[in-house]
Biopython code that builds the backbone (N, CA, C, O; Angstrom):
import numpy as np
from Bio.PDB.StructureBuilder import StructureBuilder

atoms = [
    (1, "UNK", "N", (0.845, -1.171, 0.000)),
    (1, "UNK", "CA", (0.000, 0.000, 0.000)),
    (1, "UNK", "C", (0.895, 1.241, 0.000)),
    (1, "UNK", "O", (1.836, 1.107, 0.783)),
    (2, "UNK", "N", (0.879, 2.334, -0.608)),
    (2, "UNK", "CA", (1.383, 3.722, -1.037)),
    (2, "UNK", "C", (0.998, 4.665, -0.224)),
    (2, "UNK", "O", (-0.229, 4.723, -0.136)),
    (3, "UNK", "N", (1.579, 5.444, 0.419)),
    (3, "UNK", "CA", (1.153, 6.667, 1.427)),
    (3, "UNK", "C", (2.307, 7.650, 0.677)),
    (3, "UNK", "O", (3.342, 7.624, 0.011)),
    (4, "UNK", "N", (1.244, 8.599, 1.356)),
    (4, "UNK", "CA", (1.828, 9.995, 0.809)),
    (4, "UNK", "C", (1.970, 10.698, 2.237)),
    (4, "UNK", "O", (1.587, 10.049, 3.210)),
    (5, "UNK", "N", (2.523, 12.052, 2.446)),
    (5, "UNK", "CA", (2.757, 12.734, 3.013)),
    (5, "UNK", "C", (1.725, 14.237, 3.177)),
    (5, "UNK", "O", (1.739, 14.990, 2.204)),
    (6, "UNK", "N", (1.160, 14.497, 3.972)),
    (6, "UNK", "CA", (0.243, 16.084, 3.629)),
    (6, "UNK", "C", (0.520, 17.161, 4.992)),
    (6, "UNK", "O", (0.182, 17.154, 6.176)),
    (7, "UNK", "N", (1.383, 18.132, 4.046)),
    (7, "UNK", "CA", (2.117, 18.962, 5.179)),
    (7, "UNK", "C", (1.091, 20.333, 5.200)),
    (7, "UNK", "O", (0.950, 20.777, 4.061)),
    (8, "UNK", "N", (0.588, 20.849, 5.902)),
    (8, "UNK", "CA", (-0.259, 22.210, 6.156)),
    (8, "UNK", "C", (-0.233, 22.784, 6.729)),
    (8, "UNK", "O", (-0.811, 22.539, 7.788)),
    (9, "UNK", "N", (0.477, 24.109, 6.559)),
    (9, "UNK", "CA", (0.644, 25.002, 7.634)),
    (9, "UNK", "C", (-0.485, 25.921, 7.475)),
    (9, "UNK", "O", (-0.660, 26.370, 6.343)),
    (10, "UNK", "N", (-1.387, 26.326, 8.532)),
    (10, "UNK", "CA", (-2.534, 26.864, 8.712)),
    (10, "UNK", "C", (-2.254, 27.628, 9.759)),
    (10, "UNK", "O", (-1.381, 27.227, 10.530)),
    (11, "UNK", "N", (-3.025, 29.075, 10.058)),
    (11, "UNK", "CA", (-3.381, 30.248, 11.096)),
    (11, "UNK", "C", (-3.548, 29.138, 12.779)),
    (11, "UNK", "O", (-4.269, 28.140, 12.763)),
    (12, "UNK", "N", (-2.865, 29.504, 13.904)),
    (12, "UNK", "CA", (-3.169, 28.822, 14.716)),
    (12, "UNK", "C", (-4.525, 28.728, 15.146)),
    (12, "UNK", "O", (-4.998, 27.901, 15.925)),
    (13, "UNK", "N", (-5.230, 29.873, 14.423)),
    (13, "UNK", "CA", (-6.666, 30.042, 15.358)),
    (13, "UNK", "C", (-7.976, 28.871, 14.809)),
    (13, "UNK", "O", (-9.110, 28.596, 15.202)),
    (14, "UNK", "N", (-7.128, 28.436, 13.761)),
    (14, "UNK", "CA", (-7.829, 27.535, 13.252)),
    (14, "UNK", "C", (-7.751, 26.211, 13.237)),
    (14, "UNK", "O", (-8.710, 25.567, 12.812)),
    (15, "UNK", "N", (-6.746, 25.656, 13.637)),
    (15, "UNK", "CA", (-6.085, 23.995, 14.325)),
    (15, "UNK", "C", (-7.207, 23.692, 15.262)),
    (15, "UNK", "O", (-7.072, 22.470, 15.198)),
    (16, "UNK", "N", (-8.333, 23.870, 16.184)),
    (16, "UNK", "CA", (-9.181, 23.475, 16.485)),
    (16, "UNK", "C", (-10.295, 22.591, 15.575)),
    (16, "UNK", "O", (-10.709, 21.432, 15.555)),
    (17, "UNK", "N", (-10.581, 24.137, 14.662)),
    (17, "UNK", "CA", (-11.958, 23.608, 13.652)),
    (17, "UNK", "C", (-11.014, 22.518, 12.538)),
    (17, "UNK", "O", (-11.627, 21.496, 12.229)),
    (18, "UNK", "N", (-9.577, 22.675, 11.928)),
    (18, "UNK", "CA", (-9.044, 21.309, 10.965)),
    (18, "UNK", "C", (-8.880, 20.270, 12.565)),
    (18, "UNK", "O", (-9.615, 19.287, 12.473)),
    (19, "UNK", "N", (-8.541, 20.287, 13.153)),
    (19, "UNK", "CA", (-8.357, 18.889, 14.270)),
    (19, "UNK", "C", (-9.665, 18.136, 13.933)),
    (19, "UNK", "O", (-9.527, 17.041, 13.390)),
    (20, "UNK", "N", (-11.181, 18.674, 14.238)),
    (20, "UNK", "CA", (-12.049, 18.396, 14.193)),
    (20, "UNK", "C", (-12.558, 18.004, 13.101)),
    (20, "UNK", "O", (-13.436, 17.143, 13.158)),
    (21, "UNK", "N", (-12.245, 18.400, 12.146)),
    (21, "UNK", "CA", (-12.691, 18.188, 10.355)),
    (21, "UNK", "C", (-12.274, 17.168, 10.014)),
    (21, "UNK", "O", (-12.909, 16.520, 9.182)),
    (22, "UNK", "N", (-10.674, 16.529, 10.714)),
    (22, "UNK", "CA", (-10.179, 15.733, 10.088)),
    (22, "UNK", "C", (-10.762, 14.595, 10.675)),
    (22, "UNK", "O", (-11.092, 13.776, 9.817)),
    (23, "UNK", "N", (-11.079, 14.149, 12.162)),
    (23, "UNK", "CA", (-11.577, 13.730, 12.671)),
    (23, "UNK", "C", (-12.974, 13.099, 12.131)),
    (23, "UNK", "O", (-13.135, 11.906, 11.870)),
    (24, "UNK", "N", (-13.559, 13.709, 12.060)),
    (24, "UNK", "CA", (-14.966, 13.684, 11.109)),
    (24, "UNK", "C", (-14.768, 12.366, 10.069)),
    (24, "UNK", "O", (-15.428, 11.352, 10.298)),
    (25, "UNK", "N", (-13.964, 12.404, 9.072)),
    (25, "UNK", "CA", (-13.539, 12.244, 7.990)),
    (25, "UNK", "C", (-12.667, 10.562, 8.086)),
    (25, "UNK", "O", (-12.572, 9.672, 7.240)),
    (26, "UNK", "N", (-12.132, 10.666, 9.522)),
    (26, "UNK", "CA", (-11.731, 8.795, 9.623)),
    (26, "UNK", "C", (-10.018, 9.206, 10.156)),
    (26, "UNK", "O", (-9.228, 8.401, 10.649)),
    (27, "UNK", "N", (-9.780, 10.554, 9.907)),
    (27, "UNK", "CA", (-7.927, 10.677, 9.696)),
    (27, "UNK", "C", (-7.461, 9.535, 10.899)),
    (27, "UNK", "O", (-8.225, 9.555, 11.864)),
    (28, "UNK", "N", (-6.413, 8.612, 10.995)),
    (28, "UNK", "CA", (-6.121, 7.735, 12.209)),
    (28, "UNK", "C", (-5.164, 8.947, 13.039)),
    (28, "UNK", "O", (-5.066, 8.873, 14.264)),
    (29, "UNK", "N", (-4.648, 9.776, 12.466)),
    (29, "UNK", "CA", (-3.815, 10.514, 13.612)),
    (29, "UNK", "C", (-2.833, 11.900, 12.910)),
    (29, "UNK", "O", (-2.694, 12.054, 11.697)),
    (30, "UNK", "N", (-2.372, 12.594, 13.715)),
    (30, "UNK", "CA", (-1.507, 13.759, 12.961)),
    (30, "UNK", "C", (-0.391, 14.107, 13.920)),
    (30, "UNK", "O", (-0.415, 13.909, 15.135)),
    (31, "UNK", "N", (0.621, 14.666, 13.199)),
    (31, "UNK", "CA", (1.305, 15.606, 14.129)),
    (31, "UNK", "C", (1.161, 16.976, 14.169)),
    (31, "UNK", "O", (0.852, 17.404, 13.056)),
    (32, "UNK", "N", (1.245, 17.679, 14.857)),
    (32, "UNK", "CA", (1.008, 19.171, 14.949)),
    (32, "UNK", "C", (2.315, 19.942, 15.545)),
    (32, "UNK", "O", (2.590, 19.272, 16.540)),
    (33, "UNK", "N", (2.989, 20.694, 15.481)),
    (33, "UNK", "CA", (3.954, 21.519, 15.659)),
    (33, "UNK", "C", (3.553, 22.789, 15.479)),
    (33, "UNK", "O", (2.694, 23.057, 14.639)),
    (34, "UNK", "N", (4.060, 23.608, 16.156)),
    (34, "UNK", "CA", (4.167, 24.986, 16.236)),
    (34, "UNK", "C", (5.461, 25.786, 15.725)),
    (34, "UNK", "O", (6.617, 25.703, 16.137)),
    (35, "UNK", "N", (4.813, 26.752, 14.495)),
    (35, "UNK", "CA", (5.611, 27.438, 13.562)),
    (35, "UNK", "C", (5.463, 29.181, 13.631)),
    (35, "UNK", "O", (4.511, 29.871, 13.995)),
    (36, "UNK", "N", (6.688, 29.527, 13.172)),
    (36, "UNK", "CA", (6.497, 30.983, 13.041)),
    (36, "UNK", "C", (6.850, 31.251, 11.480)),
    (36, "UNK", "O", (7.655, 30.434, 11.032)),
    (37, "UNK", "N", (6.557, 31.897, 10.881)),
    (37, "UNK", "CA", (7.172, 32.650, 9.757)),
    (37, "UNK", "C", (6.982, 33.076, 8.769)),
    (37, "UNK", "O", (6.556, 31.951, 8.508)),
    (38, "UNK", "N", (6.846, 33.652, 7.806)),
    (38, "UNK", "CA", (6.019, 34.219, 7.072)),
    (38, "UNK", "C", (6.399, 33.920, 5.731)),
    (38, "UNK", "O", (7.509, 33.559, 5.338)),
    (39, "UNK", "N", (5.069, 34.163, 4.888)),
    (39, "UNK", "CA", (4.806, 33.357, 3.358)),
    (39, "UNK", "C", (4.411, 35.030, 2.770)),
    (39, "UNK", "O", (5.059, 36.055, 2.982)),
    (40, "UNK", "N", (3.102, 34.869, 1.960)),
    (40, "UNK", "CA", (2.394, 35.797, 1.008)),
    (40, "UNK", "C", (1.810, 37.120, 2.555)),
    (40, "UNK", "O", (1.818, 38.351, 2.552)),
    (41, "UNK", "N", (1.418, 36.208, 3.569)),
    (41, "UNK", "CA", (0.937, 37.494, 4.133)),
    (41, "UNK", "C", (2.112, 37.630, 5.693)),
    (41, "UNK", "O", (2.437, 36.771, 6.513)),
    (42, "UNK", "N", (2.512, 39.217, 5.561)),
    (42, "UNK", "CA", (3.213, 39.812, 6.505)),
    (42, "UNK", "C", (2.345, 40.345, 7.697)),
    (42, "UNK", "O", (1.291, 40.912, 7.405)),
    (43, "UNK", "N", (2.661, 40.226, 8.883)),
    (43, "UNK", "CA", (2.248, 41.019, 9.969)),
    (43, "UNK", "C", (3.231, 42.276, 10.023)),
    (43, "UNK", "O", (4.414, 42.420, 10.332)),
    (44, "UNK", "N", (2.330, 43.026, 9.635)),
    (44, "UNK", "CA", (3.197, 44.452, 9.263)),
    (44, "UNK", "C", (2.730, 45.459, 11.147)),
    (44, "UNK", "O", (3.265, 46.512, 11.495)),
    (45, "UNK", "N", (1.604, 44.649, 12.009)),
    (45, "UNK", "CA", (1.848, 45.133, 13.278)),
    (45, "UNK", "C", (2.536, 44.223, 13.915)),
    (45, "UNK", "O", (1.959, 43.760, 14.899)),
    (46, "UNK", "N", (2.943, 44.062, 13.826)),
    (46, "UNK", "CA", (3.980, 42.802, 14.623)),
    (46, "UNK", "C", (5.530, 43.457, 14.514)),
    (46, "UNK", "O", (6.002, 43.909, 13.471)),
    (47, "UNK", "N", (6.228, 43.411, 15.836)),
    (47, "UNK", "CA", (7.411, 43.826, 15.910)),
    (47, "UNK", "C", (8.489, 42.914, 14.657)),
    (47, "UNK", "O", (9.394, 43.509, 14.071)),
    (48, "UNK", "N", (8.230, 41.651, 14.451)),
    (48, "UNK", "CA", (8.842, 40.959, 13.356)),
    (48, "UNK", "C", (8.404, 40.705, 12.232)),
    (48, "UNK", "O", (9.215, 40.365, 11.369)),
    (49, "UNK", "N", (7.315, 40.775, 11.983)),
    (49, "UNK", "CA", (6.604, 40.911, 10.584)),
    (49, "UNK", "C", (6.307, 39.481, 10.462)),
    (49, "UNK", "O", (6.264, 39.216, 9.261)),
    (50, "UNK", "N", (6.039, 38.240, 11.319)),
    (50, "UNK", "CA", (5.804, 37.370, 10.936)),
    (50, "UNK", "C", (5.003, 36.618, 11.680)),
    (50, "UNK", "O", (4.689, 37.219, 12.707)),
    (51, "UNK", "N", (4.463, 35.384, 11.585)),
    (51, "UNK", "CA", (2.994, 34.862, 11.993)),
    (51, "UNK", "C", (3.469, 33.676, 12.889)),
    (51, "UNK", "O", (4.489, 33.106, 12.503)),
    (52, "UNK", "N", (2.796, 33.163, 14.181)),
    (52, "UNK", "CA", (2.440, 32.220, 14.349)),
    (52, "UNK", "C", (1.568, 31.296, 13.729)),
    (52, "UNK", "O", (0.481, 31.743, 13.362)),
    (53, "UNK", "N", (1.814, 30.105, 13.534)),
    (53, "UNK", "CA", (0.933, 29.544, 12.492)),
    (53, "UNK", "C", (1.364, 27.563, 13.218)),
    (53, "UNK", "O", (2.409, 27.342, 13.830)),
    (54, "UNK", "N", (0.397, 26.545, 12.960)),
    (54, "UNK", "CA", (0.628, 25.123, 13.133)),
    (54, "UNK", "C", (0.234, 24.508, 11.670)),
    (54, "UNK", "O", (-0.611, 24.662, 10.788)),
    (55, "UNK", "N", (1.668, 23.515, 12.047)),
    (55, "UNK", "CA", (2.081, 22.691, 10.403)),
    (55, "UNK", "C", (1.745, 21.198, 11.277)),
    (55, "UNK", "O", (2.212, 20.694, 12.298)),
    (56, "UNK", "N", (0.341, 20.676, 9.975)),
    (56, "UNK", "CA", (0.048, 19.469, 10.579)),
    (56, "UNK", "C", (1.143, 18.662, 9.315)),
    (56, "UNK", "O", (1.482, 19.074, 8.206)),
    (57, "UNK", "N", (1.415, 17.640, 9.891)),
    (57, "UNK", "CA", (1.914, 16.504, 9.086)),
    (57, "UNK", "C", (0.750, 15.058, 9.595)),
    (57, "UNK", "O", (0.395, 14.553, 10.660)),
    (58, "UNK", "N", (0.428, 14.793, 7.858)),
    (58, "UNK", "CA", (-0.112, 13.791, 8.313)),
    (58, "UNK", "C", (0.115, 12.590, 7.197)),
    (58, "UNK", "O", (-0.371, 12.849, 6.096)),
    (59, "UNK", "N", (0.627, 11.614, 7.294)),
    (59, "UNK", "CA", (1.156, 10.080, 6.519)),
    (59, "UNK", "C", (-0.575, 9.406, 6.693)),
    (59, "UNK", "O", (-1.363, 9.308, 7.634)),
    (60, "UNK", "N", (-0.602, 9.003, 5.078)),
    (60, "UNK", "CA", (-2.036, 8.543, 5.204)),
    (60, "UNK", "C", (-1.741, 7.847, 3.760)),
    (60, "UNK", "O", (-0.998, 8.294, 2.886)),
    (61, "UNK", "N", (-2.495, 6.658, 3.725)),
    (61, "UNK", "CA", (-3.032, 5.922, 2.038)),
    (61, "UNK", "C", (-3.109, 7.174, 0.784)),
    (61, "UNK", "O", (-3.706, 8.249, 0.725)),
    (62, "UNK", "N", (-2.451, 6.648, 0.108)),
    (62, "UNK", "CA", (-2.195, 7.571, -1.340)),
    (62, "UNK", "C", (-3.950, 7.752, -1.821)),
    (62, "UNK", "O", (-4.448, 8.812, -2.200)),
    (63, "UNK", "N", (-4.506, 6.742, -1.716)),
    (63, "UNK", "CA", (-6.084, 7.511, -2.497)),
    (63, "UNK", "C", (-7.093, 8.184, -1.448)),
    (63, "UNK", "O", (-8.227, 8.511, -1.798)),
    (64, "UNK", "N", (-6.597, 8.385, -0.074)),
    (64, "UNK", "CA", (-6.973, 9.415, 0.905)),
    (64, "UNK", "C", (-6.160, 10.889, 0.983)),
    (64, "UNK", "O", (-6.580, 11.888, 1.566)),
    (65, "UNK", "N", (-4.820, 10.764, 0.208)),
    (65, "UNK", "CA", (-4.247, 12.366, 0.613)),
    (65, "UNK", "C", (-5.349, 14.275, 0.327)),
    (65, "UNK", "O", (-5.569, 15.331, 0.920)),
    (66, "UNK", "N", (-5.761, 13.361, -1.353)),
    (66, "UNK", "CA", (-6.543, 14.493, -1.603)),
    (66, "UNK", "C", (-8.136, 14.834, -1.015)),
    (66, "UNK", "O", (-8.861, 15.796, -1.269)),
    (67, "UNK", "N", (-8.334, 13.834, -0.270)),
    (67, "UNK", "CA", (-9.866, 14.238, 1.006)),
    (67, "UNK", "C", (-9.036, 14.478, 1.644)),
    (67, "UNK", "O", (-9.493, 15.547, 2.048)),
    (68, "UNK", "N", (-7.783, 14.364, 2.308)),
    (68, "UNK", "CA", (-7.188, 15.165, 3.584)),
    (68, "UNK", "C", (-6.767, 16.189, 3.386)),
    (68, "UNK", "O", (-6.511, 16.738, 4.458)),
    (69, "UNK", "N", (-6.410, 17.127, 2.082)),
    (69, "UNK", "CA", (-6.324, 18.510, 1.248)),
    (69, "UNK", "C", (-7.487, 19.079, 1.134)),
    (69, "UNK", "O", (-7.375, 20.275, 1.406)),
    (70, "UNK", "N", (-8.751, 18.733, 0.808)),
    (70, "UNK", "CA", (-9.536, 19.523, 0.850)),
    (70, "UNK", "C", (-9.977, 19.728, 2.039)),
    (70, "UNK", "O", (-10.278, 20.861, 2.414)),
    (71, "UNK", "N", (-10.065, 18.821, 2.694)),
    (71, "UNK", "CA", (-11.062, 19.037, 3.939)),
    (71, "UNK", "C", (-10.383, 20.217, 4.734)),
    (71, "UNK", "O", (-11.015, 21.140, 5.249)),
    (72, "UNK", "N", (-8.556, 20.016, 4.779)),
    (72, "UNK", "CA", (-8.180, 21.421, 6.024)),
    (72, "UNK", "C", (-8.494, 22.499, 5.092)),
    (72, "UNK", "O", (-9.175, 23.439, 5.500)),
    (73, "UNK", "N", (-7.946, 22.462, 3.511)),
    (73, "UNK", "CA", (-8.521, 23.769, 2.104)),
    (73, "UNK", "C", (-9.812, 24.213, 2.726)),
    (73, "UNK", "O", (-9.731, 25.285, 3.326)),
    (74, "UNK", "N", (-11.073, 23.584, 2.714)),
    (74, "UNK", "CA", (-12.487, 23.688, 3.149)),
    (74, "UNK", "C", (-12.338, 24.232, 4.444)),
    (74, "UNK", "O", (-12.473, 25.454, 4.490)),
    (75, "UNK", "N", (-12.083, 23.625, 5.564)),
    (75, "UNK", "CA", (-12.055, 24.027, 6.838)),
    (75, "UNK", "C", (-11.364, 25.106, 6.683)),
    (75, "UNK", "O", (-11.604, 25.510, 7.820)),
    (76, "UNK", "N", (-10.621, 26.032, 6.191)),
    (76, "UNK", "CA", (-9.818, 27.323, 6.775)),
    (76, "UNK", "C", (-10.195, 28.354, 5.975)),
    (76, "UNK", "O", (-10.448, 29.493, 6.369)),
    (77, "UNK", "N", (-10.243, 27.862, 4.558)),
    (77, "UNK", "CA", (-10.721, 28.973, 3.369)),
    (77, "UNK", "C", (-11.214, 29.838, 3.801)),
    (77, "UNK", "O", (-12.254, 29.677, 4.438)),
    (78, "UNK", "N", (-10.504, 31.453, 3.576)),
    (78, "UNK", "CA", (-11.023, 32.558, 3.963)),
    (78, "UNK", "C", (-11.271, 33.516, 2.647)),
    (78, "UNK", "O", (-12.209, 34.293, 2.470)),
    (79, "UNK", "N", (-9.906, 33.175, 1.576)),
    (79, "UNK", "CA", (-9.541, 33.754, 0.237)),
    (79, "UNK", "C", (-8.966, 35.116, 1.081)),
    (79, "UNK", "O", (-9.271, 36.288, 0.860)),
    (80, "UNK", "N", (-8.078, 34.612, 2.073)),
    (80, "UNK", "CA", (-6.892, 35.667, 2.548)),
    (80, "UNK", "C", (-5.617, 35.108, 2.616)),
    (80, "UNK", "O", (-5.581, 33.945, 3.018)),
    (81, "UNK", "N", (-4.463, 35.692, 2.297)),
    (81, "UNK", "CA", (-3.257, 35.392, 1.891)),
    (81, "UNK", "C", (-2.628, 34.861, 3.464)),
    (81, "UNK", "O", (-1.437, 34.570, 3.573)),
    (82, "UNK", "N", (-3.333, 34.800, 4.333)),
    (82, "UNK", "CA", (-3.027, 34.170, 5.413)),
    (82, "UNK", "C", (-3.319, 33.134, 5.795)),
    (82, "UNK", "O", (-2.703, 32.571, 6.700)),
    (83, "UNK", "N", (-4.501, 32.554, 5.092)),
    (83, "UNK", "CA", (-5.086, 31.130, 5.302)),
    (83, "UNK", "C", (-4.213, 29.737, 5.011)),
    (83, "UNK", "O", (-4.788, 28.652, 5.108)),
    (84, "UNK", "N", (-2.859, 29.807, 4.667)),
    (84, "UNK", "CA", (-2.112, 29.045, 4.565)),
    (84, "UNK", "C", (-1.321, 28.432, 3.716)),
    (84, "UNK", "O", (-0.743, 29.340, 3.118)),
    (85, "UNK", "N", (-0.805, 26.996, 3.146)),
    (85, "UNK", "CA", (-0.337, 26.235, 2.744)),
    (85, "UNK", "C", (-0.592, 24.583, 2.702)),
    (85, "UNK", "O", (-0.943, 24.044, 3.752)),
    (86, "UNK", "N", (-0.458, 23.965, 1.778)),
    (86, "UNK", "CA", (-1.137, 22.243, 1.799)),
    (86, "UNK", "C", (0.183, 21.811, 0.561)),
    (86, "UNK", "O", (0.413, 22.417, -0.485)),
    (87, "UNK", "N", (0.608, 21.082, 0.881)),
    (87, "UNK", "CA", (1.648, 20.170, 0.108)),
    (87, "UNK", "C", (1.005, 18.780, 0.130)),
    (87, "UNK", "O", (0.504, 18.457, 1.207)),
    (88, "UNK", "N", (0.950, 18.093, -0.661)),
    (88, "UNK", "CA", (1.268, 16.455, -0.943)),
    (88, "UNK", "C", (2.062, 15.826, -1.449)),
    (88, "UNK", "O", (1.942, 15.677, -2.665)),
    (89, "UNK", "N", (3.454, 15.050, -0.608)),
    (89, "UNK", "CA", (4.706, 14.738, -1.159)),
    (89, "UNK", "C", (4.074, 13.274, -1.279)),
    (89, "UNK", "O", (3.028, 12.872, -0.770)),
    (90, "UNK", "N", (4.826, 12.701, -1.947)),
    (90, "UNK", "CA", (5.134, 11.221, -1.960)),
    (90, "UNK", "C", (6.448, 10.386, -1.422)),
    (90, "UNK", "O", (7.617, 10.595, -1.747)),
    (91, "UNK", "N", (5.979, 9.445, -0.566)),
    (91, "UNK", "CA", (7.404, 8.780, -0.232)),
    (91, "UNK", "C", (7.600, 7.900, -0.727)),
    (91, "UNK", "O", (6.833, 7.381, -1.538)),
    (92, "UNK", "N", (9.149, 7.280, -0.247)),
    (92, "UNK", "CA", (9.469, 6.399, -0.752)),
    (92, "UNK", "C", (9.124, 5.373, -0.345)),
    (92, "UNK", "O", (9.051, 4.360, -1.041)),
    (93, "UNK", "N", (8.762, 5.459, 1.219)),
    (93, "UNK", "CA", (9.402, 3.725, 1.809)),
    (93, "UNK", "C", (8.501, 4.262, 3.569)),
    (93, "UNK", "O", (9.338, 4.850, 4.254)),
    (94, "UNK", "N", (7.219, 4.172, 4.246)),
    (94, "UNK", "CA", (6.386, 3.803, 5.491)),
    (94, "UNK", "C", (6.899, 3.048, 5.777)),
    (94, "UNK", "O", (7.072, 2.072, 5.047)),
    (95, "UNK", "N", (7.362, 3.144, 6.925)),
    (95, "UNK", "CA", (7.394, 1.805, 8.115)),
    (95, "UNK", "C", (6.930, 2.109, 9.439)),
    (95, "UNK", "O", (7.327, 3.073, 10.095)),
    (96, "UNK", "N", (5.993, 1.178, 9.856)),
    (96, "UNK", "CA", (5.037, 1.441, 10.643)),
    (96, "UNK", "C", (6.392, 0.633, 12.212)),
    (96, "UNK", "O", (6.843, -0.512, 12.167)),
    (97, "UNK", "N", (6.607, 1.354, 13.009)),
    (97, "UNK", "CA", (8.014, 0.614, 13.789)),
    (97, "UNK", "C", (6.978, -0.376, 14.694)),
    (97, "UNK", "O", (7.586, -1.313, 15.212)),
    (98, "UNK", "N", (5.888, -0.350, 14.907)),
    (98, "UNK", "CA", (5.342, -1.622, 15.533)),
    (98, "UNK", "C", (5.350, -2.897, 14.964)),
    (98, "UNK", "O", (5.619, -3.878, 15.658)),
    (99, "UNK", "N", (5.055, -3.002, 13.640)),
    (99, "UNK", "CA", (5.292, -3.988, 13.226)),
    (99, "UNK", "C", (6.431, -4.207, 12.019)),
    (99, "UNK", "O", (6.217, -4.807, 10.966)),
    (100, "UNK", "N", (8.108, -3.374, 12.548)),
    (100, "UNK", "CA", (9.187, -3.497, 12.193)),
    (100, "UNK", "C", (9.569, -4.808, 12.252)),
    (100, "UNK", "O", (9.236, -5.107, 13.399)),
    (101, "UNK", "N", (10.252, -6.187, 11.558)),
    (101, "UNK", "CA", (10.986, -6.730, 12.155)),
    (101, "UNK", "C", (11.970, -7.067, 10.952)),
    (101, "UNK", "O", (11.740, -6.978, 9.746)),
    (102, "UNK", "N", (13.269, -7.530, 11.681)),
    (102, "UNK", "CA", (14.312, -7.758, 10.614)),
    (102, "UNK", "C", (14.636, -9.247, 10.042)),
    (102, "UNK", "O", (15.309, -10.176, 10.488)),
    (103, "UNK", "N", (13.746, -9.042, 8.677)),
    (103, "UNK", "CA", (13.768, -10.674, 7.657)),
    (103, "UNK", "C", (14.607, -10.385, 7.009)),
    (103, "UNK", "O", (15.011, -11.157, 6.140)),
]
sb = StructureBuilder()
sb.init_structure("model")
sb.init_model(0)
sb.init_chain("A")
sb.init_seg("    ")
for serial, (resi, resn, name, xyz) in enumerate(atoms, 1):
    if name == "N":
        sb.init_residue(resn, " ", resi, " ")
    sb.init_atom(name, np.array(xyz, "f"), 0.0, 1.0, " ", f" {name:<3s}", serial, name[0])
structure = sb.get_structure()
């Protein structure tokens, strides 16, 4: 089975309503991290000009990546240059380390 990668950095104020969306939808799990820095939109009141923002990473089945793109796309869509970022990489090689063993 093929998994892909779906990286999204989204406005922190909104990691509640995508947590919940994805949820909805079956996601088995994510990581979430906390990011600063700035893309298309600047915080021009901000002493640094740049944003707090959370980058989910989430490893999921290749014919689920693009319902896990729209749904945070859907969930945040404002059509403001702050609403974020969505990547879908492809990997090479999942290994799930629970059921690692060496054949």
């Amino acid at each position: 089975m093929k998994h892909k990668k779906v990286t999204a950095i989204i406005p922190q104020l909104e990691l509640e309503k995508v947590e919940h969306a994805l949820m909805v939808i079956g996601i088995p799990g994510m990581t979430v991290s906390k990011t600063h820095g700035m893309g298309d939109y600047k915080n021009y009141y901000a002493n640094d000009s740049m944003q707090d923002c959370s980058r989910l990473e989430i490893f999921i089945e290749e014919e689920k990546a693009k319902l896990v793109a729209k749904t945070i796309a859907r969930t945040v869509h404002q059509g403001m240059n702050s609403d974020g970022i969505i990547a879908i990489l492809p990997l090479e090689e999942f290994i799930h380390i629970k059921d690692y063993s060496e054949e």
